[in-house]
Every structure is written in structure tokens, then in C-alpha cells.
N, CA, C and O atoms as CSV, one atom per row, in Angstrom:
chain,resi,resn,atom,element,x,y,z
A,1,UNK,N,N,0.853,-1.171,0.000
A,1,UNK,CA,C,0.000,0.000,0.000
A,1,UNK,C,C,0.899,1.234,0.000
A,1,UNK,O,O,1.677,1.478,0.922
A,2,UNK,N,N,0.760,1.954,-1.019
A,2,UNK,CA,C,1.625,3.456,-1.033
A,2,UNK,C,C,0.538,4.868,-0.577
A,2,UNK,O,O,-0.623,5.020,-0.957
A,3,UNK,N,N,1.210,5.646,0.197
A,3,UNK,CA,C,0.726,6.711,0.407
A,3,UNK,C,C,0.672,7.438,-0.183
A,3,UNK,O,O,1.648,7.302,-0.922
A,4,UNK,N,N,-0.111,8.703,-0.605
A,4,UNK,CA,C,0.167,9.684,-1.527
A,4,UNK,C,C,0.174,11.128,-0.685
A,4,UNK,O,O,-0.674,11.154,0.208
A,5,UNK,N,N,0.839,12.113,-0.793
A,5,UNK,CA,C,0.423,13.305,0.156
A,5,UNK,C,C,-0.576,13.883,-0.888
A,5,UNK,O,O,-0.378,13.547,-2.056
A,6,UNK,N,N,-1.393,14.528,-0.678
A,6,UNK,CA,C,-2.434,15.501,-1.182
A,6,UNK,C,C,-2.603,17.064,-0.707
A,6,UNK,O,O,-3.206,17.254,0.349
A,7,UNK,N,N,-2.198,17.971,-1.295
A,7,UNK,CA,C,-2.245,19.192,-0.447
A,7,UNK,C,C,-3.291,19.936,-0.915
A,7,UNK,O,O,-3.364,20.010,-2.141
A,8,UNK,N,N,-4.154,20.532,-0.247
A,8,UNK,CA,C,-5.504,21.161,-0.518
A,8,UNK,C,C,-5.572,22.896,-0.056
A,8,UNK,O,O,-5.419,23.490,1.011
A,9,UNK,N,N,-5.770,23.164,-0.955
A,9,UNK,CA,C,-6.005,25.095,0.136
A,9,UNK,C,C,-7.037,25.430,-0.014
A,9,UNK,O,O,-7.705,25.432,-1.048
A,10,UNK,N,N,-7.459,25.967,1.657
A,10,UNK,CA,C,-8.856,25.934,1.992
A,10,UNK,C,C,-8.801,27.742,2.203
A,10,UNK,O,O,-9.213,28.284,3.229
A,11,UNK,N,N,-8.328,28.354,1.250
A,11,UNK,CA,C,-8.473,29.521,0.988
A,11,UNK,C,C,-10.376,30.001,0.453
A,11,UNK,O,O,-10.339,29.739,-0.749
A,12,UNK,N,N,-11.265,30.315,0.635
A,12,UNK,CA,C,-12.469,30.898,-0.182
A,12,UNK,C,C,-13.387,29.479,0.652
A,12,UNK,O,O,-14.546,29.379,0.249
A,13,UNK,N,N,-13.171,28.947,1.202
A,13,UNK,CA,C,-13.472,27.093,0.701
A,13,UNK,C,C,-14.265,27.082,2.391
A,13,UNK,O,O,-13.573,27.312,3.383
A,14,UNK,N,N,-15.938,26.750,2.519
A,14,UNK,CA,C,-16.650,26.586,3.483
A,14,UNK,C,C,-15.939,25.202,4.655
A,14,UNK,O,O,-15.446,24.156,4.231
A,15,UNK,N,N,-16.034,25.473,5.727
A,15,UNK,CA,C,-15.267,24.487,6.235
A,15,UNK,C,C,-16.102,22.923,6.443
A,15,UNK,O,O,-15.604,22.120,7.232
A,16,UNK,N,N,-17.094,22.640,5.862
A,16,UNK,CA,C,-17.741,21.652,5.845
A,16,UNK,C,C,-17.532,21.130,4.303
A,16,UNK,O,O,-16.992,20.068,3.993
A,17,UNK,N,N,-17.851,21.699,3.779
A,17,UNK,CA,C,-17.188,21.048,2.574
A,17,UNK,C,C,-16.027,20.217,1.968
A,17,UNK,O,O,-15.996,19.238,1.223
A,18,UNK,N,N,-14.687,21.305,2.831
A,18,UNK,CA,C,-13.698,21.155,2.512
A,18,UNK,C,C,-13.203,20.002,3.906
A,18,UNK,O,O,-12.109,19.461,4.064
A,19,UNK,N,N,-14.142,19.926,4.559
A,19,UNK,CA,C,-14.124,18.380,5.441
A,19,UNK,C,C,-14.582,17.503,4.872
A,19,UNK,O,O,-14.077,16.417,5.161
A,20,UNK,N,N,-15.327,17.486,4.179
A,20,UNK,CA,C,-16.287,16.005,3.601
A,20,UNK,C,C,-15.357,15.696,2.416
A,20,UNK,O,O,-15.272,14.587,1.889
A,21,UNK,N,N,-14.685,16.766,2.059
A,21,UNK,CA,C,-13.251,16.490,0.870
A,21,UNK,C,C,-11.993,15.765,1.419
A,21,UNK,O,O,-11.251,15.055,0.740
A,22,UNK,N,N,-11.832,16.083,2.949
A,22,UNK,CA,C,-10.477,15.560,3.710
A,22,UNK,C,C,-11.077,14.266,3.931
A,22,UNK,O,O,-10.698,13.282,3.297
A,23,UNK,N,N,-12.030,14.212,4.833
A,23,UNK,CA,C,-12.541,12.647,5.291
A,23,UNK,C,C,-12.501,11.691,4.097
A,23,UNK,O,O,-12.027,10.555,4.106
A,24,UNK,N,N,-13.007,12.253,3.185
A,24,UNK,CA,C,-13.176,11.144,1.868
A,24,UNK,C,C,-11.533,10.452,1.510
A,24,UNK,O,O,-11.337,9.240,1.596
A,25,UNK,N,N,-10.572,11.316,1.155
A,25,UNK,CA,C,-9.124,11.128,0.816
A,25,UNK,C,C,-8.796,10.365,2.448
A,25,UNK,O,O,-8.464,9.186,2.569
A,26,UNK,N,N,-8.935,11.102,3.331
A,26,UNK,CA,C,-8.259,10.230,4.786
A,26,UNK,C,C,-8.849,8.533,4.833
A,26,UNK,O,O,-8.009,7.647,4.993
A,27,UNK,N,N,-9.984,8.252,4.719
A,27,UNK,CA,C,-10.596,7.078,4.603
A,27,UNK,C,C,-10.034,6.214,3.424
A,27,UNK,O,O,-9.869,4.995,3.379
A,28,UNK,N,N,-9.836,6.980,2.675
A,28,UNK,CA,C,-9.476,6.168,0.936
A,28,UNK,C,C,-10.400,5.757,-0.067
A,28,UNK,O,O,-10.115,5.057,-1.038
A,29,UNK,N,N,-12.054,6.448,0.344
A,29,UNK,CA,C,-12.549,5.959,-0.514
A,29,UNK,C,C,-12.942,6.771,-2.130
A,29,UNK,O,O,-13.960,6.851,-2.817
A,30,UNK,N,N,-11.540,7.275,-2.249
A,30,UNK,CA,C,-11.209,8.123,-3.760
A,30,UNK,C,C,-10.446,6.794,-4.024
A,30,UNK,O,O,-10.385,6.896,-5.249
A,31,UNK,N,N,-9.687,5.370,-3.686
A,31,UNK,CA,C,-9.417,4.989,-4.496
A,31,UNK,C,C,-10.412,3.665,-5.172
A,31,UNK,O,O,-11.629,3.723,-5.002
A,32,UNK,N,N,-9.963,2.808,-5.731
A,32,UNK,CA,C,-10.562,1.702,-6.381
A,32,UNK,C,C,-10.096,0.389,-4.975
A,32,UNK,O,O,-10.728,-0.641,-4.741
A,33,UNK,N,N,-9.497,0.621,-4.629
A,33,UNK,CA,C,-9.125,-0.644,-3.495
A,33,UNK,C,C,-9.946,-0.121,-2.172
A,33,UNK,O,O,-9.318,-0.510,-1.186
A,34,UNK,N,N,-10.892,0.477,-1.855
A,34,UNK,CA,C,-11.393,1.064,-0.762
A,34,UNK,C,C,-12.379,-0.111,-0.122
A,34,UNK,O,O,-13.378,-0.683,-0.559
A,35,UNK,N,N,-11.488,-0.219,1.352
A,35,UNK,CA,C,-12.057,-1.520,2.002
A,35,UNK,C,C,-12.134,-0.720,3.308
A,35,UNK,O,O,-11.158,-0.168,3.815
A,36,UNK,N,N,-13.577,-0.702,3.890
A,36,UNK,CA,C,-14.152,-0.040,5.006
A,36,UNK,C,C,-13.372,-0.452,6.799
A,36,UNK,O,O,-13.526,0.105,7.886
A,37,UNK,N,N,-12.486,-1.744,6.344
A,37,UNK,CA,C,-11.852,-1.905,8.097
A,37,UNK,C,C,-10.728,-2.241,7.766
A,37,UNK,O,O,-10.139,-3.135,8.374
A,38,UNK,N,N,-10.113,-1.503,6.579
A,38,UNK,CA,C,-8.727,-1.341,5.902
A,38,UNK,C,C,-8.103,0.572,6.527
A,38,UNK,O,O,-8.942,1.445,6.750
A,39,UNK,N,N,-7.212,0.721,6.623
A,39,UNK,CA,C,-6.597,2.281,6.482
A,39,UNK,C,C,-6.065,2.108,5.651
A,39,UNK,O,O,-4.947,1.616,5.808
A,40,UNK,N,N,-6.610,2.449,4.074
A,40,UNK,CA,C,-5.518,2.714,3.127
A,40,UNK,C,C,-5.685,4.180,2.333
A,40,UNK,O,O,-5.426,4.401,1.150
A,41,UNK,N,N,-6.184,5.094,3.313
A,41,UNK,CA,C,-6.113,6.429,2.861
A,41,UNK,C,C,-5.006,7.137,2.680
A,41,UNK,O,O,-4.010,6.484,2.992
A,42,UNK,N,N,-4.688,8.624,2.156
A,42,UNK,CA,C,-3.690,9.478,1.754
A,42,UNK,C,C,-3.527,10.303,2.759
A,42,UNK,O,O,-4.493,10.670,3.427
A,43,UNK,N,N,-2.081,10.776,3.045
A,43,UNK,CA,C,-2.124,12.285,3.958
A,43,UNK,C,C,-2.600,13.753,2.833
A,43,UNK,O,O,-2.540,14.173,1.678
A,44,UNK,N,N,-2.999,14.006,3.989
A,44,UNK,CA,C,-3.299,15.645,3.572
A,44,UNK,C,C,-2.956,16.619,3.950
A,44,UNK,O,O,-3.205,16.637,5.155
A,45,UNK,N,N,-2.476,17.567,3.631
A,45,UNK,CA,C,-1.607,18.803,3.800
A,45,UNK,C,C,-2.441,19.603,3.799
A,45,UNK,O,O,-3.131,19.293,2.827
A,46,UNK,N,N,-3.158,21.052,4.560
A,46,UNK,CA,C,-3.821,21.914,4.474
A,46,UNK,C,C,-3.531,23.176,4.547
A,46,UNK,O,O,-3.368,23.700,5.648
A,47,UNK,N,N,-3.434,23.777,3.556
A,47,UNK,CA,C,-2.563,25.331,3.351
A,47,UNK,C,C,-3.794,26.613,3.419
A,47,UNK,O,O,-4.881,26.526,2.847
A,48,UNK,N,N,-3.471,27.460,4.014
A,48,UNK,CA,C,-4.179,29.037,4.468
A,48,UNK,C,C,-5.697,28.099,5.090
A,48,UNK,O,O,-6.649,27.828,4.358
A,49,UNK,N,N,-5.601,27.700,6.671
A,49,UNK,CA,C,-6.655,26.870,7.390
A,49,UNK,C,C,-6.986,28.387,8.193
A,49,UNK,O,O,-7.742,28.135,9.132
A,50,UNK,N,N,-6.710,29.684,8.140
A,50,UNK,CA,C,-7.072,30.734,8.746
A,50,UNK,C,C,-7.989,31.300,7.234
A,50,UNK,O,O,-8.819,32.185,7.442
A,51,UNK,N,N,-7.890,30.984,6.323
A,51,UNK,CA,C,-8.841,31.518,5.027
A,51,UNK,C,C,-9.555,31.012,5.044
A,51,UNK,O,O,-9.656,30.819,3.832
A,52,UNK,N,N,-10.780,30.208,5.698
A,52,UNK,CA,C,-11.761,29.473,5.407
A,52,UNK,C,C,-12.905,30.724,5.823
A,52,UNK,O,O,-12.862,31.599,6.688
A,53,UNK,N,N,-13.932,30.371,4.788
A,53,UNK,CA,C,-15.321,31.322,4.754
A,53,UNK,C,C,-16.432,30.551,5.347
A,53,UNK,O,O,-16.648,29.349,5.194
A,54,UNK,N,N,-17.036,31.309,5.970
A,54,UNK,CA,C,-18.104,30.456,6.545
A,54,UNK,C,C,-19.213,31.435,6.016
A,54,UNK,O,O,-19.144,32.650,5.828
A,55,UNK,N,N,-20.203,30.604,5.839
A,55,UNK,CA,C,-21.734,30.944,4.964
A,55,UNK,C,C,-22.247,32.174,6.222
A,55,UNK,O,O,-21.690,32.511,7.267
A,56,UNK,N,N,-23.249,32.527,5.728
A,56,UNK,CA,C,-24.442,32.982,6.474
A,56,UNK,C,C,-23.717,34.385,7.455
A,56,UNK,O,O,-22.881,35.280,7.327
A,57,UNK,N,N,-24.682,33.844,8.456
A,57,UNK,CA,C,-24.085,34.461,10.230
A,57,UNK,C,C,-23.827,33.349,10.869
A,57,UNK,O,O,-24.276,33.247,12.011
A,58,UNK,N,N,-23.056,32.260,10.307
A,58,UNK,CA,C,-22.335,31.230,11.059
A,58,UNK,C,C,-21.312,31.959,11.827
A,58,UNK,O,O,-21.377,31.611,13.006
A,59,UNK,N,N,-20.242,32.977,11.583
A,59,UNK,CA,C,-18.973,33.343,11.988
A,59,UNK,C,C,-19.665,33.657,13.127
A,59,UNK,O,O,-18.936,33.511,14.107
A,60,UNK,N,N,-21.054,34.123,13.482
A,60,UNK,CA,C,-21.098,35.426,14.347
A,60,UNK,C,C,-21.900,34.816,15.615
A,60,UNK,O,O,-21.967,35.388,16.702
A,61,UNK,N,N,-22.695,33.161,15.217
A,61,UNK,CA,C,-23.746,32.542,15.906
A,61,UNK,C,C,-23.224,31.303,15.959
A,61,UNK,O,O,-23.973,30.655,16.690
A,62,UNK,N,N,-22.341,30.625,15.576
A,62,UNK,CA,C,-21.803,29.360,15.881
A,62,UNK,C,C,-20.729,28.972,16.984
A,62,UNK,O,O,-19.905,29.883,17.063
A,63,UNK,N,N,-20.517,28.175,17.659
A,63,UNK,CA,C,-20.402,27.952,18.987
A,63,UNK,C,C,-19.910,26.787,18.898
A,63,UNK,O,O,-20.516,26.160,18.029
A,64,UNK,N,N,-18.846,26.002,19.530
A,64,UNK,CA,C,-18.122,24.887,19.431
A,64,UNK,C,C,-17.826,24.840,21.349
A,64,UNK,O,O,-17.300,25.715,22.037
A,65,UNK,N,N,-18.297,23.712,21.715
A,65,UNK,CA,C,-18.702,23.321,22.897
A,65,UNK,C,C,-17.602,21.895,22.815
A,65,UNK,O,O,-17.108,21.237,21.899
A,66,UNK,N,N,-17.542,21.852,24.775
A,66,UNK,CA,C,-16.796,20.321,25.031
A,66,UNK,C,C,-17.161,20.552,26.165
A,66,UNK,O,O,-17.737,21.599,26.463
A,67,UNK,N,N,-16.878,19.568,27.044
A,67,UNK,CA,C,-17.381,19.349,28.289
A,67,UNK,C,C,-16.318,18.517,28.961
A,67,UNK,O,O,-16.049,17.367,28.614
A,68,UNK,N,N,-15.592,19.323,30.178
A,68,UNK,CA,C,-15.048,18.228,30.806
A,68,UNK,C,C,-15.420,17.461,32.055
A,68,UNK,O,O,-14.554,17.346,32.922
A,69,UNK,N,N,-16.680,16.895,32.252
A,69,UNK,CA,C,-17.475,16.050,32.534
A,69,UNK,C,C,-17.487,16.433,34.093
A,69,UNK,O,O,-17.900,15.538,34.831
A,70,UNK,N,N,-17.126,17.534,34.650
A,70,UNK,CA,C,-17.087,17.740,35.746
A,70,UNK,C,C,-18.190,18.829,35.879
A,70,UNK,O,O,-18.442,19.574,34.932
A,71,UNK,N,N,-18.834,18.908,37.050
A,71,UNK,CA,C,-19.863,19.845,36.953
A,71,UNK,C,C,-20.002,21.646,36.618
A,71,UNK,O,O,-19.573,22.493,37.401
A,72,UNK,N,N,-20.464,21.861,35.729
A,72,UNK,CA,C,-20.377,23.175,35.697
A,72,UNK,C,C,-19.373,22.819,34.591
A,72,UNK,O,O,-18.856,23.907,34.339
A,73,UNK,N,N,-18.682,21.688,33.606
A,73,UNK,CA,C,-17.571,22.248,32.664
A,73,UNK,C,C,-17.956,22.100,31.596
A,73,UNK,O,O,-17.658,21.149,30.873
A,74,UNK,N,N,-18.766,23.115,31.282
A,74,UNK,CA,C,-18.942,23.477,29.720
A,74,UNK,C,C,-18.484,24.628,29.138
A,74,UNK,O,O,-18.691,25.798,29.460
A,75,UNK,N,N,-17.779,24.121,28.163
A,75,UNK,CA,C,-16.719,25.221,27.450
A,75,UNK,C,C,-17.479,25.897,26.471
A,75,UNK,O,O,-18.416,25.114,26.313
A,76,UNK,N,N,-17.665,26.805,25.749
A,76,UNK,CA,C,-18.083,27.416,24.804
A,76,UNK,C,C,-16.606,28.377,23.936
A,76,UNK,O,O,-15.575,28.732,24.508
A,77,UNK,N,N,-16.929,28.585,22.565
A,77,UNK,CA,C,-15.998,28.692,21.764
A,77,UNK,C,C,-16.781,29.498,20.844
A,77,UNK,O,O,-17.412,28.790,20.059
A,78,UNK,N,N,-16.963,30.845,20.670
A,78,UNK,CA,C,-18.010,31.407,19.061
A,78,UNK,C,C,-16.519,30.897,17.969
A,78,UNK,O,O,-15.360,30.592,18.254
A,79,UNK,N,N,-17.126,30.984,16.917
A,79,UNK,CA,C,-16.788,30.704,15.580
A,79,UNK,C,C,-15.538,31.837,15.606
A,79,UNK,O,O,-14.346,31.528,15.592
A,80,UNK,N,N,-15.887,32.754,15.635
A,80,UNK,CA,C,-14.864,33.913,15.128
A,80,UNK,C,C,-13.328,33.826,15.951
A,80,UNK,O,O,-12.221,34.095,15.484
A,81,UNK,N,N,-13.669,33.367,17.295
A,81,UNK,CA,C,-12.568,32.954,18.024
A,81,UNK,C,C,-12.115,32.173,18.098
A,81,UNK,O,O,-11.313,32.022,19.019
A,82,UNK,N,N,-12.289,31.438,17.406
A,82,UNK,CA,C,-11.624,29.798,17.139
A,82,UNK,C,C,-11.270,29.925,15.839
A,82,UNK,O,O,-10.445,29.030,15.655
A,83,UNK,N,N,-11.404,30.446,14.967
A,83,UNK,CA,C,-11.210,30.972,13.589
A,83,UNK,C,C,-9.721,32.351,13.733
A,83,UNK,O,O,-8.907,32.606,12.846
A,84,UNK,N,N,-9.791,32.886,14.888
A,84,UNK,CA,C,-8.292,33.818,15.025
A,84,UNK,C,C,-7.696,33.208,15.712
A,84,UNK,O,O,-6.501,33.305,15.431
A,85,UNK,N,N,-7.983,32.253,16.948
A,85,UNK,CA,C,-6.575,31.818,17.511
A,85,UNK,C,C,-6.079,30.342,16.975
A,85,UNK,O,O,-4.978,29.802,16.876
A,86,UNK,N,N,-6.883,30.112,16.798
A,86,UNK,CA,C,-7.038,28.351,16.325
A,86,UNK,C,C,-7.665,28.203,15.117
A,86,UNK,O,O,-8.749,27.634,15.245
A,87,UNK,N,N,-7.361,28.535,13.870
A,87,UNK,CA,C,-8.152,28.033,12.847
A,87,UNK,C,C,-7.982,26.859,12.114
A,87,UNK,O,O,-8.692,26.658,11.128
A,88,UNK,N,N,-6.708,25.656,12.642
A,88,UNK,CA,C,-6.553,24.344,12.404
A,88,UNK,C,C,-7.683,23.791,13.017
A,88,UNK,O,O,-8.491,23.138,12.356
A,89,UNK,N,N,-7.852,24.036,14.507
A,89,UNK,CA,C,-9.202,23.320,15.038
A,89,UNK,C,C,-10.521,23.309,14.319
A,89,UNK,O,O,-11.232,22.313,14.187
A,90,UNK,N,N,-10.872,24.949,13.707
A,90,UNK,CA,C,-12.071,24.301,12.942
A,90,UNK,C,C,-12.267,23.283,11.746
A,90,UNK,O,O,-13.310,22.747,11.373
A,91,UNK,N,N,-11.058,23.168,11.275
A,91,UNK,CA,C,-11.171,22.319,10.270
A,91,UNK,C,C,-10.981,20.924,10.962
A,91,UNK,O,O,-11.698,20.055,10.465
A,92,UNK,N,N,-10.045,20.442,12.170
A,92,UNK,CA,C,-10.237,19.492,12.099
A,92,UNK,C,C,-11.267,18.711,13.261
A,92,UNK,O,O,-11.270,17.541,13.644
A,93,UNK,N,N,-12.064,19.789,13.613
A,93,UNK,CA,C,-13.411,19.609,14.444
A,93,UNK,C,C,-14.177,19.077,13.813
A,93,UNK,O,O,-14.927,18.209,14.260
A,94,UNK,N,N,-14.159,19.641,12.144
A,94,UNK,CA,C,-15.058,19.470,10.757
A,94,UNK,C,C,-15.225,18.024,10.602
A,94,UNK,O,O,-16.255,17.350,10.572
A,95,UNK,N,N,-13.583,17.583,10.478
A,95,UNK,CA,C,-13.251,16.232,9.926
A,95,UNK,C,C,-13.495,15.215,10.963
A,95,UNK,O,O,-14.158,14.196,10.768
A,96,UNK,N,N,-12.895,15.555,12.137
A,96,UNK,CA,C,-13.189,14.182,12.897
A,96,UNK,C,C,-14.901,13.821,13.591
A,96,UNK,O,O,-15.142,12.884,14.353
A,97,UNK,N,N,-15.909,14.828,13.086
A,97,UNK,CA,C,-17.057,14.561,13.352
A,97,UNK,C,C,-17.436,13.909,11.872
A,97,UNK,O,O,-18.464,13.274,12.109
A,98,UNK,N,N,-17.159,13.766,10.626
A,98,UNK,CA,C,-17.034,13.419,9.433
A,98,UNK,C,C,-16.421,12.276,9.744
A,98,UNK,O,O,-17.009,11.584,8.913
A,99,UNK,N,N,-15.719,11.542,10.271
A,99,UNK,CA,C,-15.030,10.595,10.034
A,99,UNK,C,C,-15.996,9.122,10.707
A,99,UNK,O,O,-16.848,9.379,11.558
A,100,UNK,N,N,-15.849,8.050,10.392
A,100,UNK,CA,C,-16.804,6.929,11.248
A,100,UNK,C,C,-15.718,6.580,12.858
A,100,UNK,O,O,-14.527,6.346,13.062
A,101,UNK,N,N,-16.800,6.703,13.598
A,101,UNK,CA,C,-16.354,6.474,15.125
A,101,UNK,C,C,-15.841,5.419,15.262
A,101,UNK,O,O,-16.441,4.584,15.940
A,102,UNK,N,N,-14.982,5.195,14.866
A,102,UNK,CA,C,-14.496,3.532,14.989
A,102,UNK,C,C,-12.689,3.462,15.966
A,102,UNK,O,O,-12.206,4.449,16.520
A,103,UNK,N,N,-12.279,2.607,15.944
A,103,UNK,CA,C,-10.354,2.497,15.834
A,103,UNK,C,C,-9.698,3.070,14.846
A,103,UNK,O,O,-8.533,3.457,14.936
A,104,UNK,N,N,-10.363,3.151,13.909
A,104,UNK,CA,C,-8.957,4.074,12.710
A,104,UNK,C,C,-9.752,5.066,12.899
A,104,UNK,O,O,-10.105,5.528,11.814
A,105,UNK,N,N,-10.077,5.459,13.542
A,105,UNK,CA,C,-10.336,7.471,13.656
A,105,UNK,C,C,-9.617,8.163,13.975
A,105,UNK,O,O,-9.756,9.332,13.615
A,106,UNK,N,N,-8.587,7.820,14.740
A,106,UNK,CA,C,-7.310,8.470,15.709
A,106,UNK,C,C,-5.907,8.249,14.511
A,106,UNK,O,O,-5.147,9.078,14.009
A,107,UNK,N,N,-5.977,7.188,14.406
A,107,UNK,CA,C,-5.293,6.694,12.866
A,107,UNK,C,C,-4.922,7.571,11.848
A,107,UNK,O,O,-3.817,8.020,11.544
A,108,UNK,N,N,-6.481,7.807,11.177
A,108,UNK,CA,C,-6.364,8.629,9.707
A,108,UNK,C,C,-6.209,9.891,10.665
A,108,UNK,O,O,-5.314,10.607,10.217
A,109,UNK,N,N,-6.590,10.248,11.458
A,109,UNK,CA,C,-6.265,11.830,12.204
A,109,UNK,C,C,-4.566,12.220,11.863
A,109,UNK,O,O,-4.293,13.338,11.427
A,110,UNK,N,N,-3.662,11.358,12.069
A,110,UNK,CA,C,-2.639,11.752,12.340
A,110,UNK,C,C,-2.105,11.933,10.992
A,110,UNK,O,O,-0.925,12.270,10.890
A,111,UNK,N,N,-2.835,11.748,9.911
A,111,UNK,CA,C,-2.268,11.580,8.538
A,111,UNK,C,C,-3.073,12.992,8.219
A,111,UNK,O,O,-3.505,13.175,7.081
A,112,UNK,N,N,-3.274,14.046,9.318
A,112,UNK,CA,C,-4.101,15.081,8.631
A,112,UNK,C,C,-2.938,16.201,9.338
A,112,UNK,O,O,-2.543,16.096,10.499
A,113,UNK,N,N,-2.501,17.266,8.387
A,113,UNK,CA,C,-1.226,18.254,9.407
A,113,UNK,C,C,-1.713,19.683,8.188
A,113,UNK,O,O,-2.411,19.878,7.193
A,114,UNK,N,N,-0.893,20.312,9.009
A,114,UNK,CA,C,-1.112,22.103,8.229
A,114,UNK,C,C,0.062,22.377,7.973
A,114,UNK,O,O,1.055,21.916,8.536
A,115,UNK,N,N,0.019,23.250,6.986
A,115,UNK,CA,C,0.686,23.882,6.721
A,115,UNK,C,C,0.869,25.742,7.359
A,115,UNK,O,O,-0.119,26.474,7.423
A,116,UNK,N,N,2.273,26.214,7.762
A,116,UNK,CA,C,1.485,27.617,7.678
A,116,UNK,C,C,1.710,28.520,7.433
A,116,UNK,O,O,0.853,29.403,7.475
């Protein structure tokens, strides 16, 4: 099995989209040998991950939450601030909710890096 790198720029490019484009290549099912409890996906390289456009009044009303299971720990995150300090995270918040919950989820993750 050979790897291929793939580099993508998510310059103009909605960040859901351009996840359902990473997950597809990370999984492998762009090639002809695509076997669902196989990892024979590609790395991906992601160049200008601070240029991503978001539709609407997503930037201004969207909210990225975690919880660290202790009482009272709910984190909140608007879009716009996770988009200036962290804009690798939104993309790969995108992808690993895109990806199937399985053992190779952590897997194809590591075959996902930025550029910057």
C-alpha cells in the first residue's frame, strides 16, 4: 500500500465542505481498493486553514462546545474565536465529526497536518 500526500487550500473554501473532501481522501474511498476496516487512505496537507469562509451568520452565531465532565464544565468557543486563535481546530473539528467512530479514527487523524 503506497501513500500519496495531497495538499488542498482551503483559501475561499466553506469548512464543511472542505471536510467532507479531507474525510473522503483520509478514509481512501477516492481509491478503487477502498475496504471499510482497511486504512488505506492518503495524507493531507492543508494550506491558508485561517482563510476558510463560513456561509451565512455562522462566523457570528456558531459555537463549538466540550465538556469536561465535571460539573459546571462546559466550554463554549463562538466561531470567530476559534477561527483567530485556532483556525486548524475548525477544520479538524469538521473532519473528525465526518469521520466513522471507529479504531482508525485516531489513525487517519494523524495523517491530517497544516501547513502555515
Amino acid at each position: 500500500m503506497s501513500r500519496h500526500t495531497i495538499t488542498l487550500d482551503a483559501a475561499g473554501m466553506a469548512p464543511g465542505r472542505l471536510a467532507t473532501k479531507i474525510a473522503m481522501i483520509l478514509m481512501g474511498k477516492h481509491k478503487p481498493t477502498y475496504t471499510p476496516h482497511l486504512d488505506e487512505g492518503d495524507k493531507v496537507v492543508i494550506e491558508n486553514a485561517a482563510l476558510v469562509h463560513f456561509t451565512g451568520k455562522k462566523i457570528d452565531q456558531k459555537l463549538y462546545r466540550h465538556h469536561s465532565n465535571y460539573p459546571g464544565g462546559l466550554k463554549e468557543a463562538p466561531a470567530k474565536k476559534m477561527l483567530k486563535e485556532k483556525p486548524e481546530n475548525v477544520i479538524r473539528l469538521a473532519v473528525i465529526k465526518m469521520l466513522p467512530k471507529n479504531k482508525l479514527r485516531d489513525l487517519r487523524m494523524q495523517r491530517l497536518t497544516f501547513k502555515k
